[in-house]
Residue frames as a rotation matrix with the C-alpha (Angstrom) as fourth column:
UNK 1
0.584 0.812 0.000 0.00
0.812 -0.584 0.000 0.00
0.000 0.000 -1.000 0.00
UNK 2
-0.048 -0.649 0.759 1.51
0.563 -0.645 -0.516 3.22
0.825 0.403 0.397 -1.11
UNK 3
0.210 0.216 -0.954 1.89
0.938 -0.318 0.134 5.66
-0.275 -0.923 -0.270 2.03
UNK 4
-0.621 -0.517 -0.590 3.45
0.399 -0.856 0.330 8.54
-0.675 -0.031 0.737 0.05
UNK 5
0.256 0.762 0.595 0.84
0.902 0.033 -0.430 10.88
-0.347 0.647 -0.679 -1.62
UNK 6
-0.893 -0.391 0.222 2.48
0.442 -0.853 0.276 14.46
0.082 0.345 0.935 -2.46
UNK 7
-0.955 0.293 -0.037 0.04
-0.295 -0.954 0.049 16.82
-0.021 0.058 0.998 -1.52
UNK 8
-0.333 0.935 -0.123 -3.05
0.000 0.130 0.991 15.01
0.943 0.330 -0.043 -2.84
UNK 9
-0.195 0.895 0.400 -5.96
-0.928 -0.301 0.220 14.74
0.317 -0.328 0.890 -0.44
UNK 10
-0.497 0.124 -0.859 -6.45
-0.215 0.941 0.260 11.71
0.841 0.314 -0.441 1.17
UNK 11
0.271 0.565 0.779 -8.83
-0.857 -0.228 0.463 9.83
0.439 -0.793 0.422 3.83
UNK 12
-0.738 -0.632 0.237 -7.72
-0.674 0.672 -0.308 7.24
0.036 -0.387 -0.922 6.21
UNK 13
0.748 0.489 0.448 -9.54
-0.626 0.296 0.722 4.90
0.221 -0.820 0.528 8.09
UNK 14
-0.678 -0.705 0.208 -7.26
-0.578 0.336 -0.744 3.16
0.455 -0.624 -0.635 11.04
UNK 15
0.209 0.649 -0.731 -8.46
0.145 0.719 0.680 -0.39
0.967 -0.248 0.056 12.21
UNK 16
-0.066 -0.457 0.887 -7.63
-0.894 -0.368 -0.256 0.27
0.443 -0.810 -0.384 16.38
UNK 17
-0.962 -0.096 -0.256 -7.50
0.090 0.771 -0.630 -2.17
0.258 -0.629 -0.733 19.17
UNK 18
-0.554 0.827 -0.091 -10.94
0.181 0.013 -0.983 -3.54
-0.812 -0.562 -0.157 19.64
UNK 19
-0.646 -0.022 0.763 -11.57
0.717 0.328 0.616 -3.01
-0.264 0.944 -0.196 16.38
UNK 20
0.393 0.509 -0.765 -12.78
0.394 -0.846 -0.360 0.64
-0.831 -0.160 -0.533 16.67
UNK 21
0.145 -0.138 0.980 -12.55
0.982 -0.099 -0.159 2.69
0.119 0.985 0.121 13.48
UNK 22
-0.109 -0.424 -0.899 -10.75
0.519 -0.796 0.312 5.89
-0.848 -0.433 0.307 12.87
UNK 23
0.265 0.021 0.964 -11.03
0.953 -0.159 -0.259 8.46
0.148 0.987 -0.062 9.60
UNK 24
0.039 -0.856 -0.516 -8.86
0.562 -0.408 0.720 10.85
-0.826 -0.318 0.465 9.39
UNK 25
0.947 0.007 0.321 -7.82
0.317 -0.173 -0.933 13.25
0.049 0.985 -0.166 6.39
UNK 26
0.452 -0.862 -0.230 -4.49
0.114 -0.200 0.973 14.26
-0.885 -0.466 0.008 5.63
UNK 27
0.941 -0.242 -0.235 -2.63
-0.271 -0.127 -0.954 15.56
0.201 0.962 -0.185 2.53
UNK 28
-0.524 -0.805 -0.278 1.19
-0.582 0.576 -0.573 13.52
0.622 -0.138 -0.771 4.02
UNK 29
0.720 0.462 -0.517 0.01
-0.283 0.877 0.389 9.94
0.633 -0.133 0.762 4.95
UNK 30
-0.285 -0.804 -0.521 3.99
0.554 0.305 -0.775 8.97
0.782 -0.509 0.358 6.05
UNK 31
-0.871 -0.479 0.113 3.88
0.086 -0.375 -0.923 11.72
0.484 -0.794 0.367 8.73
UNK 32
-0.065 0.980 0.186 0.38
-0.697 -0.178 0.695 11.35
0.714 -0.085 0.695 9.69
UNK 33
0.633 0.318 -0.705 0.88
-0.054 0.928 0.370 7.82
0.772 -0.196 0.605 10.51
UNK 34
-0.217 -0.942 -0.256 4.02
0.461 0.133 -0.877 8.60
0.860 -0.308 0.406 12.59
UNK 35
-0.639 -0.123 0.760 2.25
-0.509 -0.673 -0.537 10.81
0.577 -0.730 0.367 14.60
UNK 36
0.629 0.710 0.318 -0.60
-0.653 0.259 0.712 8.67
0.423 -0.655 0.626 15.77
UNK 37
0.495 -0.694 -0.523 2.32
0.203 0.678 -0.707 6.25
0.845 0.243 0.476 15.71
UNK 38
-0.480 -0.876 -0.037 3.90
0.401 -0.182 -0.898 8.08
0.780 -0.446 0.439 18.29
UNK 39
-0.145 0.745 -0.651 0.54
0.981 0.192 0.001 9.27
0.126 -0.638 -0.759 19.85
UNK 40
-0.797 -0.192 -0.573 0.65
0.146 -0.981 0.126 12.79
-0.586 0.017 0.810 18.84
UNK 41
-0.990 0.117 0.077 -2.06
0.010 -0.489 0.872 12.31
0.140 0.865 0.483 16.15
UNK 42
-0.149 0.932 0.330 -5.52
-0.527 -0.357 0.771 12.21
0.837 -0.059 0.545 17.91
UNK 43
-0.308 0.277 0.910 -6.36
-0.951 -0.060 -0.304 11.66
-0.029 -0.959 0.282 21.47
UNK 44
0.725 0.681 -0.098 -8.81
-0.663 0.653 -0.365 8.70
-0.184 0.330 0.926 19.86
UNK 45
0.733 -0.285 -0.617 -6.20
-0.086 0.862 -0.500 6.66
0.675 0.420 0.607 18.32
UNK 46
-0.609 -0.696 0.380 -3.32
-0.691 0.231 -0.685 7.27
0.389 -0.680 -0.622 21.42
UNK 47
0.147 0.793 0.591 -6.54
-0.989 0.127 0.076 5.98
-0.015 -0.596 0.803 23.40
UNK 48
0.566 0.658 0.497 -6.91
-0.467 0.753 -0.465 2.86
-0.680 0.031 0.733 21.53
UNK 49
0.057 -0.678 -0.732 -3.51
-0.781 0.426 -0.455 2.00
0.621 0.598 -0.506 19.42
UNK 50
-0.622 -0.766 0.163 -2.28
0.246 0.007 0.969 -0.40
-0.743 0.643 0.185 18.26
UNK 51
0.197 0.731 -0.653 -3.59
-0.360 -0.566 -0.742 0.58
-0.912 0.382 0.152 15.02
UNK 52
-0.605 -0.563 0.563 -3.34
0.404 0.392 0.827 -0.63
-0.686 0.727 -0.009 11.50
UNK 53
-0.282 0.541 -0.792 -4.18
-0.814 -0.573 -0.101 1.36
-0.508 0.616 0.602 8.29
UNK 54
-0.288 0.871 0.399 -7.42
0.313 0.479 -0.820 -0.21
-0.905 -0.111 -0.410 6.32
UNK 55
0.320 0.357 0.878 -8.14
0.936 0.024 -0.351 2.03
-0.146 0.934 -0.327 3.87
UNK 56
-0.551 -0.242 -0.798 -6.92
0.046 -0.964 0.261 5.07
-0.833 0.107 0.543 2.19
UNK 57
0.398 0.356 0.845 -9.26
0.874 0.134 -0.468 6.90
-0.280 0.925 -0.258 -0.69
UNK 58
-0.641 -0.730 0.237 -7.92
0.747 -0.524 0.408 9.69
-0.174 0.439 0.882 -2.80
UNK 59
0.240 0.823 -0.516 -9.33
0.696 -0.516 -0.499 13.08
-0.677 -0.239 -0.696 -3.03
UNK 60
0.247 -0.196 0.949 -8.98
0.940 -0.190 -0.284 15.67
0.236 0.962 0.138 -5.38
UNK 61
-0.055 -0.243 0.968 -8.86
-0.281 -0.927 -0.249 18.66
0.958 -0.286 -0.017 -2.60
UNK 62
-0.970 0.202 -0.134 -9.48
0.177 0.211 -0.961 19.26
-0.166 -0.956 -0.241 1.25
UNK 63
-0.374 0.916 0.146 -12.78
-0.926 -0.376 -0.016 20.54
0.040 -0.141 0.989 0.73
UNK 64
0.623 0.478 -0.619 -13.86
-0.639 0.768 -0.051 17.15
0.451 0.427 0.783 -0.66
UNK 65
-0.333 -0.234 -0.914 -11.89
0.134 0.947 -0.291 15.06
0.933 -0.219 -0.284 1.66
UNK 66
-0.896 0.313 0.315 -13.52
-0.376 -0.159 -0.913 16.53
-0.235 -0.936 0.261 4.60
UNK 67
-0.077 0.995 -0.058 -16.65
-0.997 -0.077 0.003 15.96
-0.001 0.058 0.998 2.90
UNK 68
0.293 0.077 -0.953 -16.15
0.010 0.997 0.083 12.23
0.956 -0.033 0.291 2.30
UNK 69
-0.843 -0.535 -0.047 -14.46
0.042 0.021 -0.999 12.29
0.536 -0.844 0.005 6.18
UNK 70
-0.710 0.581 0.398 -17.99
-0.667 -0.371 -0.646 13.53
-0.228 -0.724 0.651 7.33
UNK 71
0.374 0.547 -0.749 -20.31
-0.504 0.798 0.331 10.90
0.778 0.254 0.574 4.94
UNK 72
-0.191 -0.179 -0.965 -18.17
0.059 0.979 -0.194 8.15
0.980 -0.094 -0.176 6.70
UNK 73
-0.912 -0.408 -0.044 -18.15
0.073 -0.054 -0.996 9.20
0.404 -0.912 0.079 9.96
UNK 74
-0.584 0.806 0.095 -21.74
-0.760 -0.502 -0.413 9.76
-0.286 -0.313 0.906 10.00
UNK 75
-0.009 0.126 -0.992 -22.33
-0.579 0.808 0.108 5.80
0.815 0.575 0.065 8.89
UNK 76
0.637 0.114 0.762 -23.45
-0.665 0.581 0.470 3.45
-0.389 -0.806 0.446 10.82
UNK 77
-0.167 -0.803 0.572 -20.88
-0.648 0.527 0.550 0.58
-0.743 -0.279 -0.608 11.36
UNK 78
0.133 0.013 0.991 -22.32
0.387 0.920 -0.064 -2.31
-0.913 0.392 0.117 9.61
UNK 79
0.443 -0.085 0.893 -22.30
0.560 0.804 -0.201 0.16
-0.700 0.589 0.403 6.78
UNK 80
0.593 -0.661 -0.460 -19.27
-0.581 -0.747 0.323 1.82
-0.557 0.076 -0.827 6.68
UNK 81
-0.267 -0.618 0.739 -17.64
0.026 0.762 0.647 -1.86
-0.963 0.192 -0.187 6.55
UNK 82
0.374 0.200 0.906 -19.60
0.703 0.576 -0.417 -2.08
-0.605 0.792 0.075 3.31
UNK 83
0.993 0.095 -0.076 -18.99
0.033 -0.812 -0.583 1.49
-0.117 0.576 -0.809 2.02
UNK 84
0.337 -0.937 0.092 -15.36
-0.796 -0.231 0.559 0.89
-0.503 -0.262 -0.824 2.97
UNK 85
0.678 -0.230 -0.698 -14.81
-0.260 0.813 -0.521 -3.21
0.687 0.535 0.492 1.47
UNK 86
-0.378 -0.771 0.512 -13.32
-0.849 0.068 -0.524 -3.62
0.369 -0.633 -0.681 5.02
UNK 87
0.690 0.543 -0.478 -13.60
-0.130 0.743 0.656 -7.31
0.712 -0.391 0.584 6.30
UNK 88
0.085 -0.629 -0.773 -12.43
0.588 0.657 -0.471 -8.60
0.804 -0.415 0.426 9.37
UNK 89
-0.849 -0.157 0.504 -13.25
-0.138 -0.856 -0.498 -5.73
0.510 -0.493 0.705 11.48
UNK 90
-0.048 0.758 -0.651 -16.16
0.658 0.514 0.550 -7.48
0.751 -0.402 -0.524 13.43
C-alpha cells in the first residue's frame, strides 16, 4: 500500500485495538501515521492504538476530503464496513 501521496488529499480509516474505526484526512500519509504512531495524532487513536491502516481513498482537494471524512463518519458501522470493502473488522 503506497503511504506517500504528495500533496493530494487523502482519507484514512485506522483499524484500532478492539476493532474501533478511525477516519482521518491528511494531505502527508507517512507523517500522519508517525504521529498517531507516536501518539501525537488524535487523542482517539493514542486511546486505543495499536492501530493498522485499512483504507486510504484519494481526493482531489481538502474541501472534498472533509466531505467524504464527514459521509463516513456519519455511517453506521455495519455500513461503513460495506462502504469501505473492510472485512475482518467485526
Amino acid at each position: 500500500m503506497r503511504k506517500s501521496n504528495k500533496g493530494k488529499w487523502l482519507v484514512y480509516v485506522l483499524k484500532c485495538r478492539k476493532n474501533y474505526l478511525y477516519t482521518g484526512i491528511t494531505n502527508n500519509l507517512e507523517k500522519r501515521l508517525k504521529e498517531h504512531a507516536e501518539g501525537r495524532g488524535s487523542k482517539f487513536v493514542r486511546a486505543w492504538r495499536p492501530f493498522e491502516l485499512v483504507k486510504i481513498l484519494s481526493c482531489d482537494n481538502s474541501t472534498k476530503a472533509r466531505q467524504l471524512e464527514y459521509k463516513i463518519k456519519k455511517m453506521k458501522r455495519a455500513k461503513k464496513l460495506e462502504f469501505l470493502g473492510i472485512k475482518n473488522a467485526a
